[in-house]
ZAMARGU-4260 file (C-alpha; in steps of 0.2 Angstrom, whole numbers, plus 5000, padded with zeros to 4 digits):
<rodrens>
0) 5457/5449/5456 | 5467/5464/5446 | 5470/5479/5452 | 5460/5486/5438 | 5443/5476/5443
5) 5448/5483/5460 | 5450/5499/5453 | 5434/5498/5443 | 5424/5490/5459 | 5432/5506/5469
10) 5424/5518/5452 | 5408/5511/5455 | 5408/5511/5472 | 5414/5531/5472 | 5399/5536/5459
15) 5388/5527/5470 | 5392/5537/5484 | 5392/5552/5475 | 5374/5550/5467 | 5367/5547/5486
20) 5375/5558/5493 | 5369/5571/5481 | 5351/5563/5483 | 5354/5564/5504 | 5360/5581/5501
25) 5346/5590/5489 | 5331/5578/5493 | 5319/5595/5490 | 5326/5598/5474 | 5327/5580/5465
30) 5308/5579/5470 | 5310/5567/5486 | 5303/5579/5498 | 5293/5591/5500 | 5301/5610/5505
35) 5289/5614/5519 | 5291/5598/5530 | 5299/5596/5546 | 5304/5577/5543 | 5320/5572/5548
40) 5322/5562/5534 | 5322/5576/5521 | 5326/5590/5533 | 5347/5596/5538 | 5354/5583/5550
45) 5354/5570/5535 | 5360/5582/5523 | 5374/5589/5533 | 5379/5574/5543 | 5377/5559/5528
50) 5377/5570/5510 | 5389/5584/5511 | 5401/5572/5516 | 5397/5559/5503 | 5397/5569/5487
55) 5415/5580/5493 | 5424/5565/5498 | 5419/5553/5485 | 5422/5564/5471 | 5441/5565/5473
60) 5438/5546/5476 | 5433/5544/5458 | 5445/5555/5451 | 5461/5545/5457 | 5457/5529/5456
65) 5450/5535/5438 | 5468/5541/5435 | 5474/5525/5443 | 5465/5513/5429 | 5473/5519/5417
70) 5493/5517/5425 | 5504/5502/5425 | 5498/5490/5444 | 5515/5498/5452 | 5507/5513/5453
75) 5493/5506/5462 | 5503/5496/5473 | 5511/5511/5477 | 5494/5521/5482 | 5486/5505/5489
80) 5500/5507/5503 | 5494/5526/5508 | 5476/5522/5503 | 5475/5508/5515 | 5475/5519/5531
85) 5472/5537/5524 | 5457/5534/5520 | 5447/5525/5536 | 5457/5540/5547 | 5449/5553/5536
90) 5435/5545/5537 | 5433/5544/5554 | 5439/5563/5557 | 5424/5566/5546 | 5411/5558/5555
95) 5419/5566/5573 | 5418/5581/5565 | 5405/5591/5572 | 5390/5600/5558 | 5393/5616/5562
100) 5406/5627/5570 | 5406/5637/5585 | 5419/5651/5578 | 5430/5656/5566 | 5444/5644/5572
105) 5435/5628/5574 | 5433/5614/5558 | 5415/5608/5555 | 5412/5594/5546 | 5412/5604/5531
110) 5429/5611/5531 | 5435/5595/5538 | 5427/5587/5524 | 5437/5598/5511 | 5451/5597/5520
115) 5455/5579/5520 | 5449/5577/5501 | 5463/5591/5496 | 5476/5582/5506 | 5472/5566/5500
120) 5472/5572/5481 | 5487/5582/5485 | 5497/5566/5492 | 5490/5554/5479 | 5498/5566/5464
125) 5513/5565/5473 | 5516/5550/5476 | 5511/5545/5458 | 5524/5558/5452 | 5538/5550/5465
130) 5535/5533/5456 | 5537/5541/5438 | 5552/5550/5444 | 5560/5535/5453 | 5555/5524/5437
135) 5562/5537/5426 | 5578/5538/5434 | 5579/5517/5433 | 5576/5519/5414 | 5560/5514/5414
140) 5549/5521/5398 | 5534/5533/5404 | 5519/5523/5408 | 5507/5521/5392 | 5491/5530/5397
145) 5480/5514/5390 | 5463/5505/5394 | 5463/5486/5395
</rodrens>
């Protein structure tokens, strides 16, 4: 398979993610449930625990491996070597991540959430600059921002 139908399968997969977690996270709002129950369903622990973290961590998902489309494969090779284990460790920091603080200094799953995504977008940008540095300095053209 090419790294661009892995790419677009990741795409997919990342605004999947972001619509149910959007859905998991607002359930009163998109008409799913009703505002006065108590059902755990529709109520906070689903939202808190399942939603918030799907719609903050998918988003910078999307928005790399949109950006990664449309770059030459050695880019992707590139990030497919940080991708691989950043993102099951974030992951599981995530889920271990408690919903809620106890005080000013300790990281619900929130913040945890955030943090990780940051990070993640933060590396990914450099290492795409590194490779267009390091191709750069070999005499390689800039990569051609192009579809297929």
């Amino acid at each position: 398979m090419s790294y661009k139908k892995i790419l677009n399968l990741f795409i997919v997969l990342s605004v999947i993610a972001i619509v149910s977690g959007y859905i998991l996270f607002y359930p009163e709002q998109l008409g799913i449930c009703m505002r006065d129950t108590d059902d755990d369903i529709c109520g906070a622990p689903l939202a808190r625990n399942i939603g918030e973290p799907l719609v903050l961590g998918a988003i910078p998902l999307s928005l790399v491996f949109l950006l990664l489309r449309f770059l030459p494969p050695q880019y992707f090779s590139a990030w497919l070597k940080f991708g691989t284990w950043y993102i099951p460790l974030a992951t599981a920091a995530i889920i271990w991540a408690p919903v809620s603080g106890g005080d000013l200094f300790s990281f619900d799953k929130e913040s945890v959430t955030w943090f990780f995504s940051g990070l993640y977008v933060i590396v990914c940008v450099v290492i795409i600059l590194i490779k267009f540095v390091a191709g750069r300095m070999r005499g390689l053209p800039p990569p051609l921002i192009k579809g297929d």
